[in-house]
C-alpha positions in Angstrom: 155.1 -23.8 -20.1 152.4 -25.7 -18.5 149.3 -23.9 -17.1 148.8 -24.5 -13.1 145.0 -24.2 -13.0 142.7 -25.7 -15.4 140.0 -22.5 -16.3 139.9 -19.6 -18.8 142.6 -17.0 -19.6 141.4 -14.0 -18.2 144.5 -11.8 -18.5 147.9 -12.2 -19.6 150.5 -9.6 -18.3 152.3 -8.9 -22.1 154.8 -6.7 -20.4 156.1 -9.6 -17.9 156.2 -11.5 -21.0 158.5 -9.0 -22.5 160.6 -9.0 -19.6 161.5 -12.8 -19.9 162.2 -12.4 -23.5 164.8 -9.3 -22.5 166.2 -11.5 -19.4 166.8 -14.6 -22.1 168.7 -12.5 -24.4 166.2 -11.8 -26.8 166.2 -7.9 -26.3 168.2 -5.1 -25.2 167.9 -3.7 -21.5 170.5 -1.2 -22.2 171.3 0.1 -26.1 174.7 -1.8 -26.8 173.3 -4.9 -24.9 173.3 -7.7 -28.3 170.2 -9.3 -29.0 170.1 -13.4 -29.6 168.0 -14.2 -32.6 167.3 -17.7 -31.3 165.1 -16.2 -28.2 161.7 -15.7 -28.7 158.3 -16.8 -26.9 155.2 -17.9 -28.6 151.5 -18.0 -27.0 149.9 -20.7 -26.9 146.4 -19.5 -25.4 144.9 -16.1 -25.6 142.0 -14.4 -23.4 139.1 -16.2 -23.4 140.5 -19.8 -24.0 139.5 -22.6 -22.0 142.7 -23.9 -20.5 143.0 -27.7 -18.3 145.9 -28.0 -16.1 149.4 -29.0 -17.7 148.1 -27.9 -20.9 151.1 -25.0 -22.4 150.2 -21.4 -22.3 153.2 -20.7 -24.3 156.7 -21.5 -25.9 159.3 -20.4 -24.5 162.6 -20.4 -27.4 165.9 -20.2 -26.3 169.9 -21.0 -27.1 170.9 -21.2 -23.3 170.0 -23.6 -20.5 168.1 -22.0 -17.8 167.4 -22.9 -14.4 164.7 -25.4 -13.6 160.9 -24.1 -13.7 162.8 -20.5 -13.9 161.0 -19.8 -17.3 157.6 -21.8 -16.3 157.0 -20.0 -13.3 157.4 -16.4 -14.8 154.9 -17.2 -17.6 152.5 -19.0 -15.3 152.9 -15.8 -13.0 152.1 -14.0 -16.2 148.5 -15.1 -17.0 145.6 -15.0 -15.1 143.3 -18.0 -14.9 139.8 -18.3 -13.0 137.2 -21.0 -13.1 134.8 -19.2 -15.3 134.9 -17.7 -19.0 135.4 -14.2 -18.8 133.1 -11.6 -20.0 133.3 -10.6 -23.9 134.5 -6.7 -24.2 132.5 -4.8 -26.4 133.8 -4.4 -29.8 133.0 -0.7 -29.4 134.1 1.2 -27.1 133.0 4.6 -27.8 131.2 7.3 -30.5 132.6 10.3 -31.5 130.1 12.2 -33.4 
């Protein structure tokens, strides 16, 4: 799936990601719902990475056709792109004596 925006990964919403995966089949929304083996979604960028336009963000895998752009939009809705390189979180993030 093709980023819109050339820029870096700021934040990529894991949970919408999840919910495509569930929608193609590859998990259950309800317990006796089957699950397809042959779905699956692999990143291509993380946070931080520099990203042009058009290049993937991820893969999506799947066994059935879906509609047009239906899968491309939803992962491009899922990350967040800006212009500049985000800040680096500490590695730390707190002390417990």
């Amino acid at each position: 799936m093709p980023a819109p925006v050339g820029g870096f990964v700021h934040a990529i919403d894991s949970y919408a990601l999840g919910e495509l995966v569930v929608h193609l089949g590859g998990g259950r929304a309800k317990q006796d719902d089957a699950i397809d083996p042959a779905v699956g979604l692999v990143l291509a960028r993380k946070v931080g990475d520099a990203v042009r336009a058009g290049e993937p963000l991820a893969h999506v895998h799947r066994s059935h056709a879906a509609q047009p752009g239906t899968d491309a939009s939803r992962v491009a809705a899922a990350f967040r792109i800006e212009p500049t390189p985000p800040k680096a979180a500490p590695l730390v993030l707190e002390r417990r004596s």
